[in-house]
OpenMM code with the backbone's topology and positions (N, CA, C; nanometers):
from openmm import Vec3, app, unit

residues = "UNK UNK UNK UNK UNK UNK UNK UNK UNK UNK UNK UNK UNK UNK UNK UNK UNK UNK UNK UNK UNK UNK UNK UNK UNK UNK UNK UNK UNK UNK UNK UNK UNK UNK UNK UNK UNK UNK UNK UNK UNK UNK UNK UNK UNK UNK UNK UNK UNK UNK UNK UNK UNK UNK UNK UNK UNK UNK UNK UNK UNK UNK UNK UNK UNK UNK UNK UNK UNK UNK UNK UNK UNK UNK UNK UNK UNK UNK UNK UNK UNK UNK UNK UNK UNK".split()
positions = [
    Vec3(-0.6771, -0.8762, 1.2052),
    Vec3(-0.6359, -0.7687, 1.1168),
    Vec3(-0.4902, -0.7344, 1.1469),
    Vec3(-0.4247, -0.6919, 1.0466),
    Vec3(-0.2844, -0.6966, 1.0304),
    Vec3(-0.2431, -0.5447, 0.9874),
    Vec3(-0.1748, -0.4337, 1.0578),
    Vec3(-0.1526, -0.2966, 1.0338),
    Vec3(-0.0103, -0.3072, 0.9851),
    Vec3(0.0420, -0.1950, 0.8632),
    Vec3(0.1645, -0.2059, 0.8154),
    Vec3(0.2257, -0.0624, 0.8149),
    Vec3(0.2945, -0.0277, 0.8623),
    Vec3(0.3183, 0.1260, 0.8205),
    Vec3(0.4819, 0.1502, 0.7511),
    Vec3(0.4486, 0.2610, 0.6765),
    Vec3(0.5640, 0.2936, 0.5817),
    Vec3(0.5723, 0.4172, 0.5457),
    Vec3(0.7182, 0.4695, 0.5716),
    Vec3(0.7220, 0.5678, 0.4780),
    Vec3(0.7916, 0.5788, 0.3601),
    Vec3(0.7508, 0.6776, 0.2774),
    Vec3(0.7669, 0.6869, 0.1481),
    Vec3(0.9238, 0.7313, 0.1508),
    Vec3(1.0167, 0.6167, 0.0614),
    Vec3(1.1259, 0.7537, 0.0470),
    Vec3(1.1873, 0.7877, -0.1147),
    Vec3(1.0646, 0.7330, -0.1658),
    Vec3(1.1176, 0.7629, -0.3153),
    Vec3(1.0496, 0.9269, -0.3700),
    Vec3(1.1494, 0.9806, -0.4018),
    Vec3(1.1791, 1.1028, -0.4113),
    Vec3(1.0099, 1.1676, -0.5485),
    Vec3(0.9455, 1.0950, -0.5880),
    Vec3(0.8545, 1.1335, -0.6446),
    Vec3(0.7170, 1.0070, -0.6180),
    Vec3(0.7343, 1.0263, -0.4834),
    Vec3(0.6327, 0.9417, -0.3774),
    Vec3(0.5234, 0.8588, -0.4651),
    Vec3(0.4217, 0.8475, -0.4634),
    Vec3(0.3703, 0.7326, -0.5375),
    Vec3(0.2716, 0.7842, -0.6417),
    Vec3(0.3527, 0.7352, -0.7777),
    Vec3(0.2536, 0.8088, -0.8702),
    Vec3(0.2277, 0.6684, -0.9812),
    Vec3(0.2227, 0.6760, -1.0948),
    Vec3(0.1525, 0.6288, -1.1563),
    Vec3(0.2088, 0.4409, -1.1578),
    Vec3(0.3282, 0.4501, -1.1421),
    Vec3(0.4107, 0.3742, -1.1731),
    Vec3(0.4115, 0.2697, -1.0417),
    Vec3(0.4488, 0.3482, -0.9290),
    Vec3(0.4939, 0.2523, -0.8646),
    Vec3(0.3531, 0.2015, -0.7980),
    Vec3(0.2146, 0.2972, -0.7967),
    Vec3(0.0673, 0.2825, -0.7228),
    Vec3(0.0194, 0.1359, -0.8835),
    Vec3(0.0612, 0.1618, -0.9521),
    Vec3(0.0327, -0.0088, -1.0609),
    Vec3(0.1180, -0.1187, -0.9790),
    Vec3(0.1892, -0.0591, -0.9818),
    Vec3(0.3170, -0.2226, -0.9384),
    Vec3(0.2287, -0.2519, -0.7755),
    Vec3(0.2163, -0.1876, -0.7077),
    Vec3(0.1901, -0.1788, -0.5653),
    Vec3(0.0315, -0.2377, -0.5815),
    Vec3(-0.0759, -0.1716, -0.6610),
    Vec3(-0.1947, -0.2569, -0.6674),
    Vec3(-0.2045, -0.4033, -0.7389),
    Vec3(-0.0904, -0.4262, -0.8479),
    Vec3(-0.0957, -0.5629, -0.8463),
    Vec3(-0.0659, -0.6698, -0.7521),
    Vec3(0.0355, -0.6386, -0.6395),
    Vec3(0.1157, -0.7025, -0.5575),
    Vec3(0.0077, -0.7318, -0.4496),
    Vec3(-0.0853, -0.5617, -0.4065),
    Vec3(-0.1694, -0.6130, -0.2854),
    Vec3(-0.2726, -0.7091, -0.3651),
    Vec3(-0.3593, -0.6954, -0.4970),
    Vec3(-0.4441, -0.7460, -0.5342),
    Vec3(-0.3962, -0.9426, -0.5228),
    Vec3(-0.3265, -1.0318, -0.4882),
    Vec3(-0.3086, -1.1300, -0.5072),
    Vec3(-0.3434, -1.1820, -0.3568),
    Vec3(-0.3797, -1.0936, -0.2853),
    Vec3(-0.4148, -1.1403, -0.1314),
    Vec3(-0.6096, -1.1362, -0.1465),
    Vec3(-0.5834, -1.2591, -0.0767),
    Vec3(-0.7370, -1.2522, -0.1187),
    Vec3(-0.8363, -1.2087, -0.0161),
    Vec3(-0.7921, -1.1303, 0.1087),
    Vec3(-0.8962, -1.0473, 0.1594),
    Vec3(-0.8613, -0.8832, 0.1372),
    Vec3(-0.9469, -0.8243, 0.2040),
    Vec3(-0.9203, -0.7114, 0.2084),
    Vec3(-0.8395, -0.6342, 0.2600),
    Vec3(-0.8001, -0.5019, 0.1556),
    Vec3(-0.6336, -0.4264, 0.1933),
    Vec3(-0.7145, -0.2504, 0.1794),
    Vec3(-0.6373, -0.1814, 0.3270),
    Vec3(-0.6832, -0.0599, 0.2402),
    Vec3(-0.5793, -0.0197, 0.2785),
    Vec3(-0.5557, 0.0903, 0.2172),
    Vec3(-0.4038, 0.1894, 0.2157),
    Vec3(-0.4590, 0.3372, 0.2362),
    Vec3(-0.3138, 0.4042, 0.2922),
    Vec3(-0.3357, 0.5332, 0.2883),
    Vec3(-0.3172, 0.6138, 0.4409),
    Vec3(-0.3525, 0.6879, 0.4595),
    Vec3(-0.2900, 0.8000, 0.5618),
    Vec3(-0.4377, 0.7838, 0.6660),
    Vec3(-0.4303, 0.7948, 0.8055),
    Vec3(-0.5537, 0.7710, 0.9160),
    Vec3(-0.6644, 0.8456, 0.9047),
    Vec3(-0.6858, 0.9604, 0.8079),
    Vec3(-0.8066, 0.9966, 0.7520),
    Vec3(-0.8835, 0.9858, 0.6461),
    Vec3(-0.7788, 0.8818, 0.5524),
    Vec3(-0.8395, 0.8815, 0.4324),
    Vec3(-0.7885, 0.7289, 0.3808),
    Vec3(-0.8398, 0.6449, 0.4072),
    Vec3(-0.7794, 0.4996, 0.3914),
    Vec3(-0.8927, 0.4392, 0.2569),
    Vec3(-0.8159, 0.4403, 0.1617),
    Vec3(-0.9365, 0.3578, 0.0180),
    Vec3(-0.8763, 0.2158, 0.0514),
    Vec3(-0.9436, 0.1540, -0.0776),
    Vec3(-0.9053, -0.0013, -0.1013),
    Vec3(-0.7843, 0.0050, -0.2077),
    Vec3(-0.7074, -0.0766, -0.1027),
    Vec3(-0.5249, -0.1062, -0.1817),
    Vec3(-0.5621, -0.1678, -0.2875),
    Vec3(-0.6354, -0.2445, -0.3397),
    Vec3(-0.6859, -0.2755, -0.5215),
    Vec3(-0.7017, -0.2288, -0.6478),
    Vec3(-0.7154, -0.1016, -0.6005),
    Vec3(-0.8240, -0.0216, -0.6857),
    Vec3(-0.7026, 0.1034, -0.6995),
    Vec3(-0.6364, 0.1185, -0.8502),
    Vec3(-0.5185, 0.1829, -0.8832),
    Vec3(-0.5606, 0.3483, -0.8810),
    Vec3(-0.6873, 0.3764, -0.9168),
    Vec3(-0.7069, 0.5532, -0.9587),
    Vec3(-0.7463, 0.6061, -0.7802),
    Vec3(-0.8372, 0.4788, -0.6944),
    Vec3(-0.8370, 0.5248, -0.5648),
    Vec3(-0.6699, 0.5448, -0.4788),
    Vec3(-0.5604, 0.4375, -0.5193),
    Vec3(-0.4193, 0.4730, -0.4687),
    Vec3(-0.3772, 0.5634, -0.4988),
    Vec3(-0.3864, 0.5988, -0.6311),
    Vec3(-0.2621, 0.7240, -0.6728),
    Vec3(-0.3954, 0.8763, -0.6158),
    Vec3(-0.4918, 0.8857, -0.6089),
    Vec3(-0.5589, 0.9420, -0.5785),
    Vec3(-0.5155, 1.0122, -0.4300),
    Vec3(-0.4468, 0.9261, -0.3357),
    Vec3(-0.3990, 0.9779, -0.2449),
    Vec3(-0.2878, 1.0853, -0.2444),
    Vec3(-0.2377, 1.1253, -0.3614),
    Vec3(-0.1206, 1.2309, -0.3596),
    Vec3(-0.0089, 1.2101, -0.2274),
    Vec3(0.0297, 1.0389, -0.2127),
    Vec3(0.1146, 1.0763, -0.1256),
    Vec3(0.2916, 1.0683, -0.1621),
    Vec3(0.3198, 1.1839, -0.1096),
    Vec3(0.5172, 1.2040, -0.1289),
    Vec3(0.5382, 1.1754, -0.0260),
    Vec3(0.7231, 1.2099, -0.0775),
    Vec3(0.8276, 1.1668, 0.0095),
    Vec3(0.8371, 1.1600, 0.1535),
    Vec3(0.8335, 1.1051, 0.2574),
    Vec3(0.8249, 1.1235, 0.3895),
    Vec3(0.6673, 1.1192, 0.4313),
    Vec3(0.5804, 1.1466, 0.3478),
    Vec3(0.4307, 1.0726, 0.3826),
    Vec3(0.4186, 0.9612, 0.4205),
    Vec3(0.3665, 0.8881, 0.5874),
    Vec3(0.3680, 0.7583, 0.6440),
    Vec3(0.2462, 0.7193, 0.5579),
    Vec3(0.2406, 0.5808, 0.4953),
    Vec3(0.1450, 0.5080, 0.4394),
    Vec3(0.1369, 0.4094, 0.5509),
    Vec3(-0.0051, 0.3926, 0.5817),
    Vec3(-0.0899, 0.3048, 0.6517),
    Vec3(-0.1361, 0.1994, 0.5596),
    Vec3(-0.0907, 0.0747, 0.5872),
    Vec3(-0.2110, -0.0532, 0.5625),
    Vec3(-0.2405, -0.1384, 0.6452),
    Vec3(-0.3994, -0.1740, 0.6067),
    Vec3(-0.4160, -0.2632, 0.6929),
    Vec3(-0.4796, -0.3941, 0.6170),
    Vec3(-0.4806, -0.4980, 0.6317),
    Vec3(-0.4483, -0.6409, 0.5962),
    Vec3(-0.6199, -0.7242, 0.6622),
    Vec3(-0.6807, -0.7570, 0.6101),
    Vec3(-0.7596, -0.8734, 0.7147),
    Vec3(-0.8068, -0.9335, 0.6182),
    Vec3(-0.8063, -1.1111, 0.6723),
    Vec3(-0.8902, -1.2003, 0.5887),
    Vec3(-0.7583, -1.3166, 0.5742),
    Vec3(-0.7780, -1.4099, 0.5603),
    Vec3(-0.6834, -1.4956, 0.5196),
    Vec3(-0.5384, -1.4926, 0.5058),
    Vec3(-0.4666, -1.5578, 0.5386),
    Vec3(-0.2964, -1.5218, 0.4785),
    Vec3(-0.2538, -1.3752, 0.5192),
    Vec3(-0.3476, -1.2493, 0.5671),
    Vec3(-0.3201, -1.1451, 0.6439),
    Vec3(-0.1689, -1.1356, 0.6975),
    Vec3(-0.0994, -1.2262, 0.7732),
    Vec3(0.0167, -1.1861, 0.7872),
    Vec3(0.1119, -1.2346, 0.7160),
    Vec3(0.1380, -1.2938, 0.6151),
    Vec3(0.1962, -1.3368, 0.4862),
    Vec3(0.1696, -1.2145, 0.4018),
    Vec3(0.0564, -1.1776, 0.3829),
    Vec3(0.0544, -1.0364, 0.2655),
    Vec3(0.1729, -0.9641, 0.2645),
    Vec3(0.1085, -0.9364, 0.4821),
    Vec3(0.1660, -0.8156, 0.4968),
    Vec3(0.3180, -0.8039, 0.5340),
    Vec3(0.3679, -0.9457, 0.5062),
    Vec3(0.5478, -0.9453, 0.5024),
    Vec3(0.5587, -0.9110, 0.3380),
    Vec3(0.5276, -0.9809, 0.2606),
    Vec3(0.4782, -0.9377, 0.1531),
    Vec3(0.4985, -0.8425, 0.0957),
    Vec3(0.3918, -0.7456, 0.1391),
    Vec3(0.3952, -0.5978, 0.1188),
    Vec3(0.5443, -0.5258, 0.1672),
    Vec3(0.5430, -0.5524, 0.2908),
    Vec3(0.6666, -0.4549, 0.3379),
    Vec3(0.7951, -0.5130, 0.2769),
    Vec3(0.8419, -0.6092, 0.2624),
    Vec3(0.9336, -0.6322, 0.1276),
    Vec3(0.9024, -0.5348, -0.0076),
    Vec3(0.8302, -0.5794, -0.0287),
    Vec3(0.8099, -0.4759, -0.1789),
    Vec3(0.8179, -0.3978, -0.1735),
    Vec3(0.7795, -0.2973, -0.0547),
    Vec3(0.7317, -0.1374, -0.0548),
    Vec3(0.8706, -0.1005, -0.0330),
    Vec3(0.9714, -0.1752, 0.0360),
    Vec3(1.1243, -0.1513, 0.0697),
    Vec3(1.1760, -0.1668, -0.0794),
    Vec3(1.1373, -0.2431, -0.1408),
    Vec3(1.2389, -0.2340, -0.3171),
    Vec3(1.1251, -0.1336, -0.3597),
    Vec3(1.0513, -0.0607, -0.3708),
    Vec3(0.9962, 0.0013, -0.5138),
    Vec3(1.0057, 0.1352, -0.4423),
    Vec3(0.9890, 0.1761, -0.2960),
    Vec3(0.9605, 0.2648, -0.2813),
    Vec3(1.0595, 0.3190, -0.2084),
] * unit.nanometer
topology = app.Topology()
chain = topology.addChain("A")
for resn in residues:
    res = topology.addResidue(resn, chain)
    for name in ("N", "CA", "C"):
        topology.addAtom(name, app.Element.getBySymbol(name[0]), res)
């Protein structure tokens, strides 16, 4: 298993827009992704469970990665999350 952490620094933290772009990107990894803050971690797939998290600016996002290609995702991910977010 592969842990990613990030914080948010786009000034209207993750709402409809960038939690689509962000669930298509994790959805192409073919094990399991969950996202989110150490008490409340859903599945990074699933777009109404992401934006569901209400997280803003300076909120650390947690992911974690396991299953196949796991550390490829998760360079992956942290590229992207650095351009969108």
């Amino acid at each position: 298993m592969r842990e990613l952490r990030y914080v948010i620094s786009d000034s209207m933290g993750i709402h409809a827009r960038p939690a689509g772009l962000l669930v298509r990107q994790l959805s192409v990894f073919p094990g399991d992704v969950r996202v989110g803050v150490p008490q409340n971690m859903v599945d990074g797939k699933r777009l109404f469970s992401v934006m569901g998290l209400g997280l803003k600016k300076g909120d650390e996002l947690f992911l974690t990665f396991d299953g196949d290609g796991e550390d490829l995702a998760a360079e992956e991910a942290e590229s992207f999350l650095r351009a969108i977010l």
